[in-house]
N, C-alpha and C positions, 0 to 999 in steps of 0.2 A: 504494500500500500504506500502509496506517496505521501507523507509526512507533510503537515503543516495545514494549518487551517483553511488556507484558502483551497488546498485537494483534498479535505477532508470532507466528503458529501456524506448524509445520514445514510444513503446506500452504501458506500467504498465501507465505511466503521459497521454495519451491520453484517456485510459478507466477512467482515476480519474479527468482527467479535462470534461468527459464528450464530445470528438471531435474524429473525427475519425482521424486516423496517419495522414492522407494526409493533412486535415486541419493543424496539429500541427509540419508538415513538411513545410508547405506551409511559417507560421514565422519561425519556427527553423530548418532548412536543416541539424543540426547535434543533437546529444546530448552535446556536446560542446557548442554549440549557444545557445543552452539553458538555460544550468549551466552559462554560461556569462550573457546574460538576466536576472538570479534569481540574480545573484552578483550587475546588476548595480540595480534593484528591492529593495533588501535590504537598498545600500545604498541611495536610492532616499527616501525608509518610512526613516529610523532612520532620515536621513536631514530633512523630515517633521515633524516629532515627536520632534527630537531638535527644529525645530524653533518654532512650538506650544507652548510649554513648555517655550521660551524664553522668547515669548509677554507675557505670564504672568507674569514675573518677574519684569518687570519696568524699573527702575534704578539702577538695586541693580549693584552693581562695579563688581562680581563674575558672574552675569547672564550666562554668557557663560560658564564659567565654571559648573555651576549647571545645565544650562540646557543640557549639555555635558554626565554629571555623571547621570541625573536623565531618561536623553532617552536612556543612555546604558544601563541601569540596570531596566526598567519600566518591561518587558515583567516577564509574569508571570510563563510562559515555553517556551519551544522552538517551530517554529513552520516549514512546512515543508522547508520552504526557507532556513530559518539559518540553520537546521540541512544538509540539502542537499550542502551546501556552504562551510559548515566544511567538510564534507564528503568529497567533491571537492576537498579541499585543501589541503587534505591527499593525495588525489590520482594523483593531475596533479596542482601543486600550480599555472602554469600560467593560470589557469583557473578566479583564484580569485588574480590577478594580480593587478587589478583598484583598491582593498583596498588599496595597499600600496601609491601612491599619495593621496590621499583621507584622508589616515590616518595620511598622513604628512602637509595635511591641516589642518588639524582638529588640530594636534599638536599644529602647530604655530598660530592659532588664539587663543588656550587653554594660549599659551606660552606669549601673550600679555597681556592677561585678569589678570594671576596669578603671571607673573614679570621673569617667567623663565623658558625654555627650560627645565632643568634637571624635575623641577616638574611638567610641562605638559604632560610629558613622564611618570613621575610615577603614576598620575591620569588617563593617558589613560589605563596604559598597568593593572592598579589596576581596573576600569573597564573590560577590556575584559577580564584578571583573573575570572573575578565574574561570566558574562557571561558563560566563557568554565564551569566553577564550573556546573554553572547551569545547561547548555545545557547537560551536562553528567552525570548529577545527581550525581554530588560528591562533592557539596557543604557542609561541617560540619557546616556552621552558620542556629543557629534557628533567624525566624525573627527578634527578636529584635537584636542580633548579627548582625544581616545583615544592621535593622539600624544604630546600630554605627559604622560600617565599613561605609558606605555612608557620615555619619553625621562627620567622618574622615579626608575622601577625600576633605570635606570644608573646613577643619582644616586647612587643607596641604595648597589646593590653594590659601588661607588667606593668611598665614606666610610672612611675609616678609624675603628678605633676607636679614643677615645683611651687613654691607658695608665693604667693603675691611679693611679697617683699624681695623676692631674687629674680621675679620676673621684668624689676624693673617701674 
């Protein structure tokens, strides 16, 4: 099947999910409803793969943070969801609309864990960088680049900031 929303007809997703249309009409009355369905889909795995990832970390003071960075960046390629959700978001951004609360949650619990607004914003938006890289296959790091770009983002969320008075 041809990937992406705009070759994504309720026929092409019915013969691939194996249902006949009326079935696949029956939950999605549009293609719309659908693409919203794969949006909140996505974000309910990544929120379960973040929290997986979390329980193993323990106590560590970053947990959130790392388990943030480690569930954005786990996937090995893209799969049809994510790629159909980008595609979406080219073509009708309110389709994938629920990201932006979502990603403004996600901000401010990063933004508690690591001391600051400004660098929960550069660790999210340095994730989804990575991501798009990937999903488009234009990513120039060979793996181990790719781990110290990761191994980076620790870096950052670590840092402290320093206090008003040495800031100048």
């Amino acid at each position: 099947m041809n990937i992406g929303a705009a070759n994504m007809t309720l026929n092409a997703v019915a013969k691939e999910a194996k249902v006949s249309k009326g079935g696949l009409l029956y939950h999605f009355p549009s293609k719309e409803a659908l693409i919203q369905a794969m949006v909140s889909r996505l974000i309910s795995r990544t929120d379960k793969t973040r929290e997986e990832i979390r329980a193993t970390l323990g106590d560590d003071e970053m947990a959130d943070v790392k388990a943030y960075v480690l569930a954005g960046v786990r996937r090995k390629k893209a799969d049809n969801v994510e790629t159909a959700v980008l595609a979406a978001a080219a073509i009708n951004p309110r389709l994938v609309a629920p990201l932006g609360p979502h990603q403004k949650q996600m901000i401010n619990k990063l933004a508690k864990a690591c001391g600051s607004p400004a660098r929960a914003s550069v660790i999210s938006m340095a994730v989804i960088g990575l991501w798009l890289h990937e999903v488009l296959h234009i990513s120039p790091m060979r793996p181990q680049q790719r781990k110290k770009f990761i191994d980076e983002l620790f870096t950052i969320a670590a840092a402290k900031t320093p206090s008003k008075s040495k800031r100048g």
